[in-house]
VEXDREN-2710 file (C-alpha; in Angstrom, 1 decimal):
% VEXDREN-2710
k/r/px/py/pz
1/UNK/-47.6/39.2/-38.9
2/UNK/-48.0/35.3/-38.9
3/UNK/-45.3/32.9/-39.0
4/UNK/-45.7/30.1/-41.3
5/UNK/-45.3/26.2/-39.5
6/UNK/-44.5/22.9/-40.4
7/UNK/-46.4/20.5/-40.0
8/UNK/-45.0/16.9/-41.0
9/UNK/-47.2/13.5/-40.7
10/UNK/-44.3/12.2/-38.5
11/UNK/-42.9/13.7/-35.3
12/UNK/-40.1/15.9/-35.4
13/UNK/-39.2/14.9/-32.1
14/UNK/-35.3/14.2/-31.3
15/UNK/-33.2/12.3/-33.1
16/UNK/-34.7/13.2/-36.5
17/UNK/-33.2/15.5/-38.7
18/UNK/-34.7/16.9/-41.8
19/UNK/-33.8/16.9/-44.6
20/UNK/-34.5/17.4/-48.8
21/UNK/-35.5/13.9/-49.4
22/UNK/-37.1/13.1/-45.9
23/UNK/-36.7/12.4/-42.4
24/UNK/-33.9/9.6/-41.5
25/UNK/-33.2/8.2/-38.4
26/UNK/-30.2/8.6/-36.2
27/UNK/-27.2/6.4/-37.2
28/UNK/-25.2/4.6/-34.5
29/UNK/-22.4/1.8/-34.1
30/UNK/-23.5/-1.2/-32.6
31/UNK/-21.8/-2.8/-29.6
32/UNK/-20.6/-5.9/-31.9
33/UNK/-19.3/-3.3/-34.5
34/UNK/-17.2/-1.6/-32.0
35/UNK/-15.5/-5.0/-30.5
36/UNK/-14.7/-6.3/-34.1
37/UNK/-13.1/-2.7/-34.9
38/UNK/-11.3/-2.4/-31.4
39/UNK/-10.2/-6.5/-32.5
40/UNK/-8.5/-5.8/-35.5
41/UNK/-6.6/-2.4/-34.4
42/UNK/-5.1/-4.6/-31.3
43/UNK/-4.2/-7.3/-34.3
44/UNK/-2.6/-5.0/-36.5
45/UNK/-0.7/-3.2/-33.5
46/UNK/0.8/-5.9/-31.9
47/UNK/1.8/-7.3/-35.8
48/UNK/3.5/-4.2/-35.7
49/UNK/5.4/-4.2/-32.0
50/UNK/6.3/-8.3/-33.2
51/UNK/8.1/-7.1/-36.3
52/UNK/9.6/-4.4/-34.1
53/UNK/11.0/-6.5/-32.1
54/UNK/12.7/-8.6/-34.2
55/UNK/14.2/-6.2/-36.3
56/UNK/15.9/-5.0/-33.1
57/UNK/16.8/-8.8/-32.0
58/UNK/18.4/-9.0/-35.3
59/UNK/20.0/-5.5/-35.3
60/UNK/21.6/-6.9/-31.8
61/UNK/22.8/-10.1/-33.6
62/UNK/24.2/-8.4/-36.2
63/UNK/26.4/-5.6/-34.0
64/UNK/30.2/-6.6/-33.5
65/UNK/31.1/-7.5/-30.2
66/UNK/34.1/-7.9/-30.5
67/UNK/36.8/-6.0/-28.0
68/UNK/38.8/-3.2/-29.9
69/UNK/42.4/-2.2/-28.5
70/UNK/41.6/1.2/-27.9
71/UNK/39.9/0.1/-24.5
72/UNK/42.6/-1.4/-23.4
73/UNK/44.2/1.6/-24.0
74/UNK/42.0/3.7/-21.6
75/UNK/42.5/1.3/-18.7
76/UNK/46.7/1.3/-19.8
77/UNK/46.8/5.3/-19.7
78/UNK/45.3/5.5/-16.2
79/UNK/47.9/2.8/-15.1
80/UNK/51.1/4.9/-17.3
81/UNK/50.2/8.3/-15.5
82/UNK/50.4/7.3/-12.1
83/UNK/53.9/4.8/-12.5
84/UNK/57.1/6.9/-13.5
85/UNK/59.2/4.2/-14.8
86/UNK/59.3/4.0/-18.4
87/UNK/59.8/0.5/-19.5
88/UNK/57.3/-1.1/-17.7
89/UNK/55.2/-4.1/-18.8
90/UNK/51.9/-5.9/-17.7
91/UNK/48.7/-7.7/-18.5
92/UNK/45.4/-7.2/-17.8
93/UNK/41.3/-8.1/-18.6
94/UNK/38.3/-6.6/-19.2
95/UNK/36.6/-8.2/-16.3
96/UNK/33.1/-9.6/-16.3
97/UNK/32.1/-7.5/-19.8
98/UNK/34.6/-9.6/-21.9
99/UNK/35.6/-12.7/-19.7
100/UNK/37.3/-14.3/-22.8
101/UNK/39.8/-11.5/-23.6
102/UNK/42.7/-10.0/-21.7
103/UNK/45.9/-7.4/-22.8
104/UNK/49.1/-7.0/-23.0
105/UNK/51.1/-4.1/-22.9
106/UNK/55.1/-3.1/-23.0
107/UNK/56.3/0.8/-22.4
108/UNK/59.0/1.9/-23.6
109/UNK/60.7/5.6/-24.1
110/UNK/60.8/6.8/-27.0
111/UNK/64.2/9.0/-27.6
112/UNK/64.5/11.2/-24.1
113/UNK/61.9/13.7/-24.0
114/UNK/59.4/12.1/-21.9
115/UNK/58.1/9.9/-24.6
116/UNK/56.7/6.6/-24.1
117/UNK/56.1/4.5/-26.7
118/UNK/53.4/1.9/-25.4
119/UNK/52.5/-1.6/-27.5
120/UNK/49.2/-3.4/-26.7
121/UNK/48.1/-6.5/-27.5
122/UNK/44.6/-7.7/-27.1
123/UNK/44.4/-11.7/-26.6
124/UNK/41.2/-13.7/-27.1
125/UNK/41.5/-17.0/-25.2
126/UNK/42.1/-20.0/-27.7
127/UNK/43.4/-17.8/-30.4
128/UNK/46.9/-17.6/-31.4
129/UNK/46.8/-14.3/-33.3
130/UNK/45.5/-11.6/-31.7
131/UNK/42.2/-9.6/-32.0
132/UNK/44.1/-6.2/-32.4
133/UNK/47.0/-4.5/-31.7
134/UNK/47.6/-0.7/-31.1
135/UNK/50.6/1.4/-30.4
136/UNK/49.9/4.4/-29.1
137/UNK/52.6/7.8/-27.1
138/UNK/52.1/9.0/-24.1
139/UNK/53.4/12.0/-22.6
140/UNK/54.8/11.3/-19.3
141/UNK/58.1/14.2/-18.5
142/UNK/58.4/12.6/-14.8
143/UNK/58.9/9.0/-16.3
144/UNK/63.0/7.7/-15.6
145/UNK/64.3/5.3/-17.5
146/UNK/67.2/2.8/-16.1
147/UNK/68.9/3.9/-12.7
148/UNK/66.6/7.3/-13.4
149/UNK/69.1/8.7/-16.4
150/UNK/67.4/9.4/-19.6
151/UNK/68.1/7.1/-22.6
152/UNK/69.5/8.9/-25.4
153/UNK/69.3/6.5/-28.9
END
């Protein structure tokens, strides 16, 4: 049996390949090709992060800041749980997260079932009106009003 061979006027060495129309040589990038490649991915990526981050700076702009009642509320509740007078009144801040604003609260019972009716005020410094009010119940059965009789209304 004898195998037929090819035989081709150029080598057939590595880094040929054949082919139906002739032998080509290997294709690579060059060094310069890579760089220029590598330069505008890193362009268009950090084009990208830039926008990014201004659409967030501007999301942040555009959030309200503003101090609502209802955290005044929170702080109030803790304070109304632990004092068993009913009409009890007071002031108070927010501290270093809202310098400019501060509260005001009154309690009072509302009929004589344990009942207390609390009014808050939140205050901005140089404003006359307020920022928001908020009345909210709480139910407190150990709370006294007066000399420690229950109001009946």
């Amino acid at each position: 049996m004898r195998f037929a061979t090819c035989q081709s006027s150029r080598p057939s060495g590595f880094g040929f390949r054949p082919s139906g129309f002739g032998f080509f040589p290997p294709r690579a990038f060059s060094l310069i090709e890579v760089m220029i490649a590598c330069g505008i991915f890193f362009m268009a990526t950090f084009g990208i992060l830039a926008l990014v981050s201004t659409t967030l700076r501007n999301a942040r702009a555009l959030q309200r800041g503003d101090v609502d009642a209802g955290m005044a509320a929170a702080q109030i509740y803790q304070t109304l749980k632990t004092n068993r007078l009913a009409e009890f009144s007071g002031s108070g801040n927010f501290g270093e997260t809202y310098p400019d604003y501060g509260y005001e609260f009154a309690s009072q019972q509302y009929q004589s079932n344990g009942l207390l009716q609390v009014d808050i005020i939140v205050n901005r410094r140089g404003l006359r009106t307020p920022v928001d009010t908020l009345t909210i119940w709480v139910y407190n059965p150990d709370a006294k009003s007066g000399l420690g009789q229950p109001t009946f209304r």
